[in-house]
DRENNUNU-336004 format. One line per field, with one value per residue: residue in one letter; chain; residue number from 1; x, y, z of N, C-alpha, C in turn. Coordinates in nm, 4 decimals, padded with zeros to 6 digits. Layout:
<voses>
res	c(A:...)
chain	c(A:...)
n	c(NUM:...)
n.x	c(X:...)
n.y	c(Y:...)
n.z	c(Z:...)
ca.x	c(X:...)
ca.y	c(Y:...)
ca.z	c(Z:...)
c.x	c(X:...)
c.y	c(Y:...)
c.z	c(Z:...)
</voses>
This chain:
<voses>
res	c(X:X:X:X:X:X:X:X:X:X:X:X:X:X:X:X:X:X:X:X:X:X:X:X:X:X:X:X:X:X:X:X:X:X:X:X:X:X:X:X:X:X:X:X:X:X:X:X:X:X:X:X:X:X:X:X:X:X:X:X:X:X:X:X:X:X:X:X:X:X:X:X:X:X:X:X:X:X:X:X:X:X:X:X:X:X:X:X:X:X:X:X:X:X:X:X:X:X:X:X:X:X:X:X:X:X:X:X:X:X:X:X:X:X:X:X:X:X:X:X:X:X:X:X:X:X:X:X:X:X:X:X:X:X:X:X:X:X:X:X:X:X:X:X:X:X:X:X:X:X:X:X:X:X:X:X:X:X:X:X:X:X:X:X:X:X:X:X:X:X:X:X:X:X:X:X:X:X:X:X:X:X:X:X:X:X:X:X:X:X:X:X:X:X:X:X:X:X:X:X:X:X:X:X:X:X:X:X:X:X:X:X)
chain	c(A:A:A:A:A:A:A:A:A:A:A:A:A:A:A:A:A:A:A:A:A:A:A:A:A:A:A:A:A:A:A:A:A:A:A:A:A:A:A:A:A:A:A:A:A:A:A:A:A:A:A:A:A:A:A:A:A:A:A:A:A:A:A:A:A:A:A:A:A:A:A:A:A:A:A:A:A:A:A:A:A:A:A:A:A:A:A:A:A:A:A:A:A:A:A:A:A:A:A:A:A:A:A:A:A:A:A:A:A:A:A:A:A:A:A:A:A:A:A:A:A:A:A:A:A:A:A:A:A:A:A:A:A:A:A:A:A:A:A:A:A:A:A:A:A:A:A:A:A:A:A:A:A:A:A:A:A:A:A:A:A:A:A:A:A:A:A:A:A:A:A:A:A:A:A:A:A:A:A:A:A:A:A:A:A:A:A:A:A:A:A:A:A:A:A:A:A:A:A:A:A:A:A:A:A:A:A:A:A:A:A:A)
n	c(1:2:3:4:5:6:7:8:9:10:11:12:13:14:15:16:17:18:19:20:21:22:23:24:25:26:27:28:29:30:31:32:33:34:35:36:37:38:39:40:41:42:43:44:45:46:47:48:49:50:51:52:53:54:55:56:57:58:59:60:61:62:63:64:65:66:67:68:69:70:71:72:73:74:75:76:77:78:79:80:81:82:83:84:85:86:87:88:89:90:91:92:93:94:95:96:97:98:99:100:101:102:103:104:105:106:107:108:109:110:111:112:113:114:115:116:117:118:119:120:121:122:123:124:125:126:127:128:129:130:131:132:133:134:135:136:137:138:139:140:141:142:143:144:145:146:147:148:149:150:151:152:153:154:155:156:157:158:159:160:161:162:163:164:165:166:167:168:169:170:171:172:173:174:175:176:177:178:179:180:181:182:183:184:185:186:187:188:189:190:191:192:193:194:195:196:197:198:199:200:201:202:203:204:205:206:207:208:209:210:211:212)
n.x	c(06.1218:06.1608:06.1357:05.8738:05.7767:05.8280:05.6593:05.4088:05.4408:05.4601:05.2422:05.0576:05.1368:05.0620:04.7651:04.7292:04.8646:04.7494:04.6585:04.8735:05.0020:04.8209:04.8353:05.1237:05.1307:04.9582:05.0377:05.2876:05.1360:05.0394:05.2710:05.3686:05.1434:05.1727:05.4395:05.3431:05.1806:05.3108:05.3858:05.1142:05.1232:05.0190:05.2733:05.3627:05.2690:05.4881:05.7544:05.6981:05.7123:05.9540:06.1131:06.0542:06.2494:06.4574:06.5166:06.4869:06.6882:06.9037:06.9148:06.9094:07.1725:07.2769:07.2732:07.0293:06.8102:06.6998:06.7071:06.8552:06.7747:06.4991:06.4110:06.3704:06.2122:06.0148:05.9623:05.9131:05.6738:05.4689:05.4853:05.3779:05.1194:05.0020:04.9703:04.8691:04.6300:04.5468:04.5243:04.3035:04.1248:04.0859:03.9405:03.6896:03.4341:03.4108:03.6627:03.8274:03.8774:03.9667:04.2094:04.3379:04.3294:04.5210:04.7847:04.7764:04.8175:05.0372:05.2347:05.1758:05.2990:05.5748:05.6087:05.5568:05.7161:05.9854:05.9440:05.9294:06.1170:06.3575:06.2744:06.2947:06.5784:06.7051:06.9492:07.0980:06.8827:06.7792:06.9856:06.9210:06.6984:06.7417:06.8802:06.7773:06.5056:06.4993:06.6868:06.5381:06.2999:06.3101:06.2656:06.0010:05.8442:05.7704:05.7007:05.4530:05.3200:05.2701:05.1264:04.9080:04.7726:04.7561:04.5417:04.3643:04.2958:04.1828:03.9477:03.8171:03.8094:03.5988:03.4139:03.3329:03.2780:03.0414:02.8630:02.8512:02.7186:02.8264:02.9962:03.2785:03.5271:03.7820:03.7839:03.8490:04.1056:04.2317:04.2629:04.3977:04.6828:04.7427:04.7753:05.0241:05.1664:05.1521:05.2665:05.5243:05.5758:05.6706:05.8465:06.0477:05.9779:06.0929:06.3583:06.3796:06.2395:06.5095:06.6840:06.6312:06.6759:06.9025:07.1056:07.0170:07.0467:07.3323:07.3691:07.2439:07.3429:07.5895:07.5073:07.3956:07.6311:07.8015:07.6418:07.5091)
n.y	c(18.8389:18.5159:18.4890:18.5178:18.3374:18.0923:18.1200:18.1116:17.8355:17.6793:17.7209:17.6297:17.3518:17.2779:17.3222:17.1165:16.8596:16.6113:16.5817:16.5442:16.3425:16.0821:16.1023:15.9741:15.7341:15.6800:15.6600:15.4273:15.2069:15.2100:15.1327:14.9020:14.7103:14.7259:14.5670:14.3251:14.2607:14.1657:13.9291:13.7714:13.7567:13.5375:13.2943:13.2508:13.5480:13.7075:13.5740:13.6983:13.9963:13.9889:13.9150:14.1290:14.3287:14.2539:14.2458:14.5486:14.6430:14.5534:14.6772:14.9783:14.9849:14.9128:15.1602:15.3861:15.5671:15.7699:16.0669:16.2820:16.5229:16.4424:16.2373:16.4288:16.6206:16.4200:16.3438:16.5817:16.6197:16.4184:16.4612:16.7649:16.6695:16.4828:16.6727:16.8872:16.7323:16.6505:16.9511:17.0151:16.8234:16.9108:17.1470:17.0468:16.8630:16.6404:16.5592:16.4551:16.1693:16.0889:16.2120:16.1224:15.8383:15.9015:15.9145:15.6977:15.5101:15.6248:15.5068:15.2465:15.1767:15.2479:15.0705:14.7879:14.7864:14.7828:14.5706:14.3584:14.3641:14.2950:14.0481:13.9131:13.9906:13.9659:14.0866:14.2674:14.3681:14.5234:14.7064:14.8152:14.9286:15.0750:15.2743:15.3839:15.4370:15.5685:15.8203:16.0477:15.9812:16.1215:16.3377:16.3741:16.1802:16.3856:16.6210:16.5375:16.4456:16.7222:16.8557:16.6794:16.7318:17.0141:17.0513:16.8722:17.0852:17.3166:17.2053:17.2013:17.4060:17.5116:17.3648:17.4655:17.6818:17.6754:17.5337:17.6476:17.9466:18.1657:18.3490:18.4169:18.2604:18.2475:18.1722:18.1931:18.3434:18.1329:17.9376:18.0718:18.0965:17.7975:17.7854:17.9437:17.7888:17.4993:17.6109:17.6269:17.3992:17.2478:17.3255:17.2389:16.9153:16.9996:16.9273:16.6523:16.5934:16.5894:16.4897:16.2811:16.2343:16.2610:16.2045:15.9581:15.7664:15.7078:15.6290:15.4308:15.2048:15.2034:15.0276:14.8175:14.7448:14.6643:14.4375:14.3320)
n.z	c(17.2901:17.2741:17.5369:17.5195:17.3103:17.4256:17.6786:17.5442:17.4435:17.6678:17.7594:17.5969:17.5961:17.8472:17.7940:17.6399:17.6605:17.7769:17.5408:17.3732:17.5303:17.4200:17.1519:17.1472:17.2666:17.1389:16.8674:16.9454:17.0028:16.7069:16.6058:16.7520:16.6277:16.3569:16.3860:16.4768:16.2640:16.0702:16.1051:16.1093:15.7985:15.5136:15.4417:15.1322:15.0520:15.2037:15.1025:14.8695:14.8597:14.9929:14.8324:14.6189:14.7483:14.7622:14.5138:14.5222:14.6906:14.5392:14.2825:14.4166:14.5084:14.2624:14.1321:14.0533:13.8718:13.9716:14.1504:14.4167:14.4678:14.3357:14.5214:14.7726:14.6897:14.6328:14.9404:15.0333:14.9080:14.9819:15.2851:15.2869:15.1808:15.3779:15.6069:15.5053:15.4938:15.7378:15.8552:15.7233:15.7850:16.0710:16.0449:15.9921:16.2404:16.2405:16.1962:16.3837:16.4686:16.2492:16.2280:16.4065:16.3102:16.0957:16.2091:16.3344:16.1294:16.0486:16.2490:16.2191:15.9869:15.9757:16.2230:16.0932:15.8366:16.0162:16.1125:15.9247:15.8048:16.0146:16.0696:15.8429:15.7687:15.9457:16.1752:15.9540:15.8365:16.0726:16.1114:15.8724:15.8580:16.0627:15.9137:15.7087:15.8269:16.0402:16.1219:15.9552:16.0731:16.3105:16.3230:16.1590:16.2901:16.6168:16.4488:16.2924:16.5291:16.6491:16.4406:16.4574:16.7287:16.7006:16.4759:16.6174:16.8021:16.6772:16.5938:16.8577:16.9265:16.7170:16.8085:17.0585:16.9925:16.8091:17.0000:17.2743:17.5171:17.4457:17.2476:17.2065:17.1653:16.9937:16.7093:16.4133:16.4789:16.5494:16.3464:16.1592:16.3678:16.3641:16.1197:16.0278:16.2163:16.1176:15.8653:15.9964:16.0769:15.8605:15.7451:15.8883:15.8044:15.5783:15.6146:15.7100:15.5201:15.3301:15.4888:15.4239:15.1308:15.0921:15.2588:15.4127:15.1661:15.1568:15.3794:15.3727:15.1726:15.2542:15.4861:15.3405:15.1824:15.3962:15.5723:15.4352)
ca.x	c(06.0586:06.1948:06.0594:05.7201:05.7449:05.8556:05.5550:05.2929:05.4775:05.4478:05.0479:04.9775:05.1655:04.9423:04.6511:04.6857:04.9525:04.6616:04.6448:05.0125:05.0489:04.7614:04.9152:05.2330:05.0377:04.8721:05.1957:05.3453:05.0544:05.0308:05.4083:05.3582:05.0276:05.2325:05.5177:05.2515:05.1071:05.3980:05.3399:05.0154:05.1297:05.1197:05.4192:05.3567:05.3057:05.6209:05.8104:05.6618:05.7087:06.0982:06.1893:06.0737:06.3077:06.6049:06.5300:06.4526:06.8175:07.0129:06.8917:06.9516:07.2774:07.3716:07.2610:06.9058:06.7875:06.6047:06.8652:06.8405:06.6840:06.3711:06.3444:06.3745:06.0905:05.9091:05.9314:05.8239:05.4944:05.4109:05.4808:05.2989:04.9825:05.0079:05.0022:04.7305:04.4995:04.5625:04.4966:04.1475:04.0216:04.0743:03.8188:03.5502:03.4074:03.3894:03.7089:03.8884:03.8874:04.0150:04.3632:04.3960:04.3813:04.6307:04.8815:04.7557:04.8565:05.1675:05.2879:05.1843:05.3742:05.6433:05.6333:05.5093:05.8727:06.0879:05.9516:05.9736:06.2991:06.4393:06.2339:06.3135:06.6965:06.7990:07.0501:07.1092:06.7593:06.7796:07.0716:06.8851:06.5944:06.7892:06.9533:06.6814:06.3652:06.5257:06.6825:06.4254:06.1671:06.3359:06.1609:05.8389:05.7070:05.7074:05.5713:05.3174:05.2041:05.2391:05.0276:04.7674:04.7442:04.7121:04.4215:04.2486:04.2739:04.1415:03.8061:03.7722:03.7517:03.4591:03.2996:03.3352:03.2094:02.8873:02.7716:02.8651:02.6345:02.9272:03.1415:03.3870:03.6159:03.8652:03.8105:03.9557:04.2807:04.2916:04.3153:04.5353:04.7711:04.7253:04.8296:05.1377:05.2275:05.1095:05.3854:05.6549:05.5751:05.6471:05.9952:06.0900:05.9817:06.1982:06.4725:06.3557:06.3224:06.6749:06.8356:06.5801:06.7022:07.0435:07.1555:07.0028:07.0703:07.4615:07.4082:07.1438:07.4297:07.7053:07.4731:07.3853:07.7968:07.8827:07.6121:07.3739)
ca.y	c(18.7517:18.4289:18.4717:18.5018:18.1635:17.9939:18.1148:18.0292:17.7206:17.6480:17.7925:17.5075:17.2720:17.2999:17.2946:17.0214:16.7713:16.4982:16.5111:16.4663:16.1881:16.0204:16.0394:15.9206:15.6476:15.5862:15.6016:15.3571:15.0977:15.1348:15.0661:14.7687:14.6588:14.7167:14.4943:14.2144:14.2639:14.0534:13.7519:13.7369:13.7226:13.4216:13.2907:13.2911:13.6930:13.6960:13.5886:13.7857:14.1197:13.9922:13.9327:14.2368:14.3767:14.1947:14.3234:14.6615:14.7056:14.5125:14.7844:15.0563:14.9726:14.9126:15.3136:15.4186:15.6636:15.8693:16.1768:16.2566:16.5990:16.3904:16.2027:16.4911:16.6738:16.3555:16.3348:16.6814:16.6159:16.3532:16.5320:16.8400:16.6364:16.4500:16.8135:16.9325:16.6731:16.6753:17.0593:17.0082:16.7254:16.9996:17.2439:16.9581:16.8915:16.4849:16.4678:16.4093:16.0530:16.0453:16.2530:15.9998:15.7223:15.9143:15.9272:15.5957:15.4553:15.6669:15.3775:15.1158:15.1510:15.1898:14.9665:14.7083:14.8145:14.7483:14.4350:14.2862:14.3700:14.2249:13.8943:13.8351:14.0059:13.9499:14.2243:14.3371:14.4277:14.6094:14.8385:14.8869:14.9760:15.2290:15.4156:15.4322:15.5074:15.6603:15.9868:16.1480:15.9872:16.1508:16.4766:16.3547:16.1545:16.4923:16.7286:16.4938:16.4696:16.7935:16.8349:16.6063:16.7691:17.1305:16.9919:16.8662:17.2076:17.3711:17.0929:17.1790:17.5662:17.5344:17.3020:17.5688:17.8622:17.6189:17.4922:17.7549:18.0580:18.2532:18.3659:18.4432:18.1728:18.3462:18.0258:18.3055:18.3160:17.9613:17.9000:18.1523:18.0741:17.6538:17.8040:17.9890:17.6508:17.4372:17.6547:17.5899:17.1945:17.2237:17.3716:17.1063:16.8423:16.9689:16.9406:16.5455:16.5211:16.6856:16.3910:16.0980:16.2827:16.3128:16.1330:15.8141:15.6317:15.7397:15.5211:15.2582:15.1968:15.1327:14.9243:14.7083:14.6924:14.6026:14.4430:14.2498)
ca.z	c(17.1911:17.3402:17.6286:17.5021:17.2416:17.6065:17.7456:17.4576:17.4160:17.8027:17.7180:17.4586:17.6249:17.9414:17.7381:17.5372:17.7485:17.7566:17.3822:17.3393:17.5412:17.3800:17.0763:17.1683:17.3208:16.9668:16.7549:16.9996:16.9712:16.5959:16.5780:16.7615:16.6078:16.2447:16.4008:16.4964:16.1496:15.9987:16.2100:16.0214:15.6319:15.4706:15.3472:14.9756:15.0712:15.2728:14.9902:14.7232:14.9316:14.9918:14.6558:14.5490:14.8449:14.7467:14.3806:14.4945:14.7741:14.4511:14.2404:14.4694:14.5596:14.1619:14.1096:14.0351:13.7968:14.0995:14.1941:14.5432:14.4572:14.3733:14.6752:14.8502:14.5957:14.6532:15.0532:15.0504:14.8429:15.0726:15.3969:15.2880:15.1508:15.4962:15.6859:15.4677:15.5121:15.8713:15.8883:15.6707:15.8746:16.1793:16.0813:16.0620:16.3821:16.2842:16.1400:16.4875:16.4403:16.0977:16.2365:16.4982:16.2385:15.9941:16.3541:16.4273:15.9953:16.0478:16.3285:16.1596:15.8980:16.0533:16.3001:15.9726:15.7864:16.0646:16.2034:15.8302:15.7777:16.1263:16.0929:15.7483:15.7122:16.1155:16.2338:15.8707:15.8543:16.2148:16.1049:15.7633:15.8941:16.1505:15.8228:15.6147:15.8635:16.2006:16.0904:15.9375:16.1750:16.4583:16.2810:16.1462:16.4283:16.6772:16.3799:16.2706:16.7021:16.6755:16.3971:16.5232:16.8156:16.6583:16.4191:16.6986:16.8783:16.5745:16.6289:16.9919:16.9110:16.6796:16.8619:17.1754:16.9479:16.7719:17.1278:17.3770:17.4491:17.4458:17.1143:17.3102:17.1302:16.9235:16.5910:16.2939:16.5415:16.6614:16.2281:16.1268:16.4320:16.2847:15.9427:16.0782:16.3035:15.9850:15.7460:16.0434:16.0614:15.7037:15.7599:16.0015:15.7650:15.4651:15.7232:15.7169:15.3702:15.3022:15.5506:15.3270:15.0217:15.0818:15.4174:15.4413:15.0566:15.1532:15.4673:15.3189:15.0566:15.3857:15.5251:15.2421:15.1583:15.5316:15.6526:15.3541)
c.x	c(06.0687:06.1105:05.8962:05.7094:05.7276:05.7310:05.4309:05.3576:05.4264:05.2856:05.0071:05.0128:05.0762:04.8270:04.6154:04.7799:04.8902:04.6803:04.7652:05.0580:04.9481:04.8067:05.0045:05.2054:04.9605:04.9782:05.2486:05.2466:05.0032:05.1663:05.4021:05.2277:05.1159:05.3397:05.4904:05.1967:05.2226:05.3767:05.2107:04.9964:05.1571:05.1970:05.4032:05.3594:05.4261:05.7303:05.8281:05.7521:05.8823:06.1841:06.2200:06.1432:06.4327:06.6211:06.5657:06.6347:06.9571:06.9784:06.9593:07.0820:07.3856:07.3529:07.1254:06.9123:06.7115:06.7200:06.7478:06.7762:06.5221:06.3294:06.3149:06.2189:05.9474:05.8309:05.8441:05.6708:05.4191:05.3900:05.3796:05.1318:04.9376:04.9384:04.9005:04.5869:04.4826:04.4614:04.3377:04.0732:03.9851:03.9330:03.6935:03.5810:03.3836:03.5372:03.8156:03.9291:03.9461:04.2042:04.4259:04.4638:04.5077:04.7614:04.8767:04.8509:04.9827:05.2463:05.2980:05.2588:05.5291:05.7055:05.6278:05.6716:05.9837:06.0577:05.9322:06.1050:06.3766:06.4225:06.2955:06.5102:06.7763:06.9199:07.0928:06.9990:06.7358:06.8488:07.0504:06.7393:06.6219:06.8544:06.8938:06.5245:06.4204:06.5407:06.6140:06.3217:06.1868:06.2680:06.0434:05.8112:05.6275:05.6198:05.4784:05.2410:05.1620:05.1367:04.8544:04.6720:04.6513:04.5439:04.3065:04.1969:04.1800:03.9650:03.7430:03.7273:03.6344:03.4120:03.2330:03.2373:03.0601:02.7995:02.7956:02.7291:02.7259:03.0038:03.2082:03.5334:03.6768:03.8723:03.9075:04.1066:04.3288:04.3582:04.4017:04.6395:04.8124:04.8078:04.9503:05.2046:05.2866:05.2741:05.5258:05.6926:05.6837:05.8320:06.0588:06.0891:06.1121:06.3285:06.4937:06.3718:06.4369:06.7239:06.7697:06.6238:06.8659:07.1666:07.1549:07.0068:07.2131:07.4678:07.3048:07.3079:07.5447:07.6630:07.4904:07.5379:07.8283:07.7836:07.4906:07.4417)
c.y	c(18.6041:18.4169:18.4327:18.3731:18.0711:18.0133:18.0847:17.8977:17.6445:17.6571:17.6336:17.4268:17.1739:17.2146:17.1449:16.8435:16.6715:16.4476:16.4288:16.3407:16.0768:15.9631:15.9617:15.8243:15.5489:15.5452:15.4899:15.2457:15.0842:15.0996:14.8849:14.6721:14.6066:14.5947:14.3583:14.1719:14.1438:13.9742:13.6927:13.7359:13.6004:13.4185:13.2899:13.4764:13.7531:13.6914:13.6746:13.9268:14.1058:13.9786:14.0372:14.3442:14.4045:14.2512:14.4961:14.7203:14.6653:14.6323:14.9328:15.0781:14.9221:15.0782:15.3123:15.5311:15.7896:15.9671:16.1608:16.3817:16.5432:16.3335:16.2956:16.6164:16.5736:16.3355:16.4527:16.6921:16.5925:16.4185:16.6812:16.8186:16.5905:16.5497:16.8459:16.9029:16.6874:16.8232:17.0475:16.9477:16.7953:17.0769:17.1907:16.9379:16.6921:16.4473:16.4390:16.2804:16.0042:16.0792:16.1697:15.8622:15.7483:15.9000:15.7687:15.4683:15.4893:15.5495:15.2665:15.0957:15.1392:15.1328:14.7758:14.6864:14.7303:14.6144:14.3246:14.2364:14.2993:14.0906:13.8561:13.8620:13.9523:14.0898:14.2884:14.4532:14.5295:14.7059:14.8965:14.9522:15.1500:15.3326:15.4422:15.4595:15.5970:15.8097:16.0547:16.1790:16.0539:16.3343:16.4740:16.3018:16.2878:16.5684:16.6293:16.4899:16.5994:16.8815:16.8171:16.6880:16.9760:17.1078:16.9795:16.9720:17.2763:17.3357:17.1748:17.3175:17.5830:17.4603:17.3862:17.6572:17.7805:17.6064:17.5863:17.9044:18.1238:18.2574:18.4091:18.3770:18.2321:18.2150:18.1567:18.2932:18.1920:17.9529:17.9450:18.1078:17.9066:17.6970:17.8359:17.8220:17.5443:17.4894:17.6239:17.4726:17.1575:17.2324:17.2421:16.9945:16.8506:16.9789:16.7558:16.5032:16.5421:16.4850:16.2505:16.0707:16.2174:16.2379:15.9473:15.6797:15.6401:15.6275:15.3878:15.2054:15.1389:15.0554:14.7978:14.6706:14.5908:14.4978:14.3489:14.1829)
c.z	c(17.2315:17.4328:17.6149:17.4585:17.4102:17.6680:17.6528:17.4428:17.5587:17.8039:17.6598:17.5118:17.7639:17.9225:17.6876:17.5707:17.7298:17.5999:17.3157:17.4137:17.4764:17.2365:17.0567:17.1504:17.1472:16.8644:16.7955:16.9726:16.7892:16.5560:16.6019:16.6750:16.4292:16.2459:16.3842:16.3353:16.0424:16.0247:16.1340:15.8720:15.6121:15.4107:15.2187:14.9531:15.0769:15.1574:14.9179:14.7874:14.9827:14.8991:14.6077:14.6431:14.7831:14.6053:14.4102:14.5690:14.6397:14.3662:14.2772:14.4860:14.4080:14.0845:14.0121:13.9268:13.8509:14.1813:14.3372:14.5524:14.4268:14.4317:14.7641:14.8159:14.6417:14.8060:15.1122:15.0542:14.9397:15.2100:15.4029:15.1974:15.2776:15.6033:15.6247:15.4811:15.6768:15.9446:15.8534:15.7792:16.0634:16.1558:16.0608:16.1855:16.4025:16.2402:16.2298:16.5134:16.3522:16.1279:16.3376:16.3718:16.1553:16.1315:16.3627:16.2863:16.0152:16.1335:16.3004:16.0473:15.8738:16.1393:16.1904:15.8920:15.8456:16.1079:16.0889:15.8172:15.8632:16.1030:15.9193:15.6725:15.8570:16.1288:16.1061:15.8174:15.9777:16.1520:15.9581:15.8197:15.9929:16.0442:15.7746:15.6699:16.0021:16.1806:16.0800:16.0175:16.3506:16.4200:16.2915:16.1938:16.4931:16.5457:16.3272:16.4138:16.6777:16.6189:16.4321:16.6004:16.8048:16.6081:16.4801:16.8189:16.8033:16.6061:16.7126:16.9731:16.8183:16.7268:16.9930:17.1079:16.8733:16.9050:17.2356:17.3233:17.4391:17.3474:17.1075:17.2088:16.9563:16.7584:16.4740:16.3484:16.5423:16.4904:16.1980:16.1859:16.3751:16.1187:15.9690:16.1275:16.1673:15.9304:15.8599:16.0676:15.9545:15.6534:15.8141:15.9060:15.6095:15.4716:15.7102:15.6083:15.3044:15.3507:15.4454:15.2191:15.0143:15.1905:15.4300:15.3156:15.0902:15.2916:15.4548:15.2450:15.1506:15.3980:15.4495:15.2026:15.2585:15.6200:15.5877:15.2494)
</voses>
């Protein structure tokens, strides 16, 4: 059984190698593009958007009314509306462009996050930014590529089986197998929202003690 995943994994990986580094490639330039994106608020913005910071970590850090079962309820939502739309915009044949941009929004936002936080907290902001976006994102970056990348497999197989003379192209499998993948993304992510839930207000909360 092993053996086999290793070899469809090694299969897809093959296949689709270009796509994944493209992504990469795209996450990495909307990180930075998000980073850059600060540099361009005016300051009356700047402000506003740090106030309600400094309100929101004083808050946090005097105890919320938000248990950590509903962050973890809530990260879910998000992650599996994320994943859904993703999967939809697969079995159109235009919406290849649209799963780039959600990959491409995913970077910017946090690249946008962290390069607030540094410029406007300096190294308190760095090691808040590493407790409260790294962990998790060391999950949901890969399954959202990997995502992406599925989605746009999904594309490429009906576009094969519309324009080819040949209907040869297995599309019923390619989905099903996307749905299966899809429900194990899904796993992975409530692995992510568990540590956003549960992990990272226990070390936001250090930080902000030791460090804001």
């Amino acid at each position: 059984m092993f053996q086999t995943m290793s070899l469809l994994i090694q299969k897809h990986w093959l296949e689709y190698r270009s796509f994944y580094w493209f992504s990469l490639i795209l996450l990495f330039m909307g990180v930075v593009f998000g980073a850059v994106l600060v540099n361009s608020l005016s300051l009356p913005l700047k402000n506003d958007l740090y106030n309600y910071l400094q309100q929101f970590l004083s808050q946090f850090n005097s105890g919320t009314d938000i248990t950590a079962r509903q962050i973890f309820l809530q990260s879910m939502s998000h992650h599996a509306a994320y994943i859904g739309l993703m999967w939809v915009l697969g079995l159109s044949v235009a919406g290849v462009p649209f799963i780039l941009i959600l990959l491409f929004l995913k970077g910017v936002v946090s690249g946008f996050t962290i390069g607030f936080l540094v410029q406007q907290m300096g190294s308190g902001g760095f090691f808040l930014a590493f407790a409260s976006i790294l962990p998790q994102n060391i999950i949901v970056i890969p399954a959202y590529m990997i995502m992406a990348v599925i989605s746009i497999g999904i594309s490429l197989s009906i576009i094969k089986h519309l324009f080819k003379q040949s209907r040869s192209t297995p599309v019923p499998a390619v989905i099903l197998r996307s749905l299966i993948i899809s429900g194990g993304i899904l796993v992975l992510l409530s692995g992510a929202a568990a540590i956003e839930g549960f992990l990272s207000p226990v070390m936001m909360r250090s930080v902000i003690d030791w460090a804001i």
